[in-house]
C-alpha positions, 0 to 999 in steps of 0.5 A: 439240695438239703433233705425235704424237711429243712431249708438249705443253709449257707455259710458265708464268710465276710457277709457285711460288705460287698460281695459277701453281703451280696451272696447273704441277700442274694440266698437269704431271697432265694430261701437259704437259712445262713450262718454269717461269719465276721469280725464285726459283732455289731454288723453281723447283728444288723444283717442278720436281723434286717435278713430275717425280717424280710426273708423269713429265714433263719441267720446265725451269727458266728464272730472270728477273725479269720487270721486267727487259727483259733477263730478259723477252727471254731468256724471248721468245727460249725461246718463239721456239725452234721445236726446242722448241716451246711449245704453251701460254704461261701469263702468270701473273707478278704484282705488286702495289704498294699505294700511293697513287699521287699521291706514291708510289714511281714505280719501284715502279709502273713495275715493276709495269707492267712486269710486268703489261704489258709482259712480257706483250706481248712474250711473246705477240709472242715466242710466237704466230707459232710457234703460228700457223706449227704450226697449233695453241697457245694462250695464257692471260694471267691478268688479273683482275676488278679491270680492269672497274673503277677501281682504280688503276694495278694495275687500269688494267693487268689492263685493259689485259691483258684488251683486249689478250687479246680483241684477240690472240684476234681475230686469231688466229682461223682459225689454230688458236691461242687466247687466253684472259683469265683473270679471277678475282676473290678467290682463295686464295693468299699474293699479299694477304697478302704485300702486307699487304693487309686485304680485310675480313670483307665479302669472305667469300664471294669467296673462290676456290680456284686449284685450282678456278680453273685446272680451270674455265680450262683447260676454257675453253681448250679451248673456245675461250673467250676471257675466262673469268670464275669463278663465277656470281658473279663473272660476274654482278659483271662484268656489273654493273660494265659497267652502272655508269658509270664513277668512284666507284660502281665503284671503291667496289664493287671496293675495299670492306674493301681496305687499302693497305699493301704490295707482293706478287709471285708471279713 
C-alpha cells in the first residue's frame, strides 16, 4: 500500500492493447495513478486521456521501445525515482517472432529476448530496491504457459520469465513486496493475429478473456501468490506438462493447430 497521502501508482509495460490495456483499465478503476510505457506515442496519448477522463487519476506517458537498451534505462531510471514512487511494475511488453529458428532472422529473435528478458531484468533490478526500502510493492512480469514447454525461442524466454519470478519472489519475501508470474494460456487479444498466427479450431475452448485474466491475477497479487495460472484448465495442463518428460510429447501438446507465419508485438 502507498503512503496515506497519495494514491498508488503503477507502471504498465505495453498498455495499448490486450492484456496490457486491460491491467491499465482494470488499476486505473481501482484507483491506481499509471505510467503507461509503449512504443506508440499516439495510442499511449489516447489511453492515457480516455483513462483520466473516466478514472480521475493521473496517466503519464513514457515512450520506448523496449529492445532498445537505451529506451529500457530510461523506463529503469522512472522506477529509480523515489519522489515519484511506483507501487506496482506491470512486465506486459511482448513480442513474438514466428520463425523456424534454424535459418531465421538472428536480429528479429534477439529482439525478441530483448524484450521478453532482458527489459524484464533490468526493470525488476531498477524497481524492486525502492519497494523494498518502502516496505510495500509488487511486481507482475506477464509469462506464459507456453514456458512449461518446448516452443522454440519465444517459449525458452516465457521460461526464463517465469524462473526468474519465482526466484525474485523468494528473495523478497519478508520484505513487503511481492512478485508474481502471470501465465495464461490462449487469451482474446489481437497479439496472434497480428502475427499471422493460425491456432486451429482445436484450440476453441482455450480461449481466455483479458478482462477475466487481469481480475483473477490482481487477486493473486494480492494474495501473495506467485504464479497465477488461469483457469482450472490450464492449471490442470501445467501440471501435465511437469509430468511429461521433456522433448516431442510436450512441444506437440503445446503447438497443436499453431502456424508460423509472422511476427506480433504489443508494447
Amino acid at each position: 500500500m502507498p503512503a496515506p497521502d497519495r494514491r498508488p501508482v503503477a507502471l504498465v509495460t505495453g498498455p495499448t492493447s490486450g492484456i496490457g490495456e486491460s491491467f491499465a483499465r482494470r488499476l486505473a478503476a481501482e484507483g491506481h495513478d499509471l505510467v503507461l510505457v509503449s512504443r506508440d506515442r499516439g495510442r499511449l496519448d489516447a489511453l492515457a486521456a480516455s483513462l483520466a477522463a473516466r478514472h480521475e487519476v493521473a496517466c503519464e506517458v513514457l515512450p520506448a521501445d523496449l529492445s532498445r537498451r537505451e529506451d529500457v534505462l530510461r523506463v529503469a531510471e522512472r522506477l529509480r525515482d523515489d519522489e515519484r514512487p511506483v507501487d506496482l511494475l506491470v512486465n506486459n511488453a511482448g513480442l513474438g517472432v514466428n520463425q523456424r529458428f534454424v535459418g531465421g532472422d538472428l536480429d528479429a529473435e534477439l529482439r525478441q529476448l530483448d524484450v521478453l528478458a532482458t527489459a524484464v531484468l533490468v526493470l525488476c533490478h531498477a524497481a524492486a530496491p525502492g519497494m523494498v526500502a518502502r516496505g510495500r510493492g509488487a511486481v507482475v512480469n506477464v509469462s506464459s504457459v507456453a514456458g512449461f514447454g518446448p516452443m522454440g525461442s519465444y517459449s525458452a524466454a516465457k521460461a526464463w520469465c517465469t524462473s526468474f519470478t519465482e526466484h525474485l519472489a523468494a528473495t523478497l519475501r519478508g520484505t513487503g513486496v511481492t512478485a508474481t508470474a502471470l501465465c495464461p494460456g490462449f487469451v482474446r487479444t489481437e497479439f496472434h493475429s497480428r502475427a499471422g498466427m493460425d491456432v486451429g479450431a482445436r484450440t476453441s475452448g482455450w480461449w481466455l478473456d483479458s478482462d477475466d485474466l487481469v481480475e483473477d491475477c490482481l487477486a493473486d497479487v494480492r494474495r501473495g501468490r506467485v504464479l497465477s495460472v488461469p483457469s482450472r484448465r490450464y492449471t490442470a495442463l501445467v501440471a501435465l506438462l511437469a509430468l511429461l518428460p521433456p522433448g516431442g510429447y510436450r512441444a506437440r501438446l503445446l503447438s497443436a493447430g499453431r502456424r508460423r507465419t509472422g511476427t506480433s508485438r504489443h508494447d
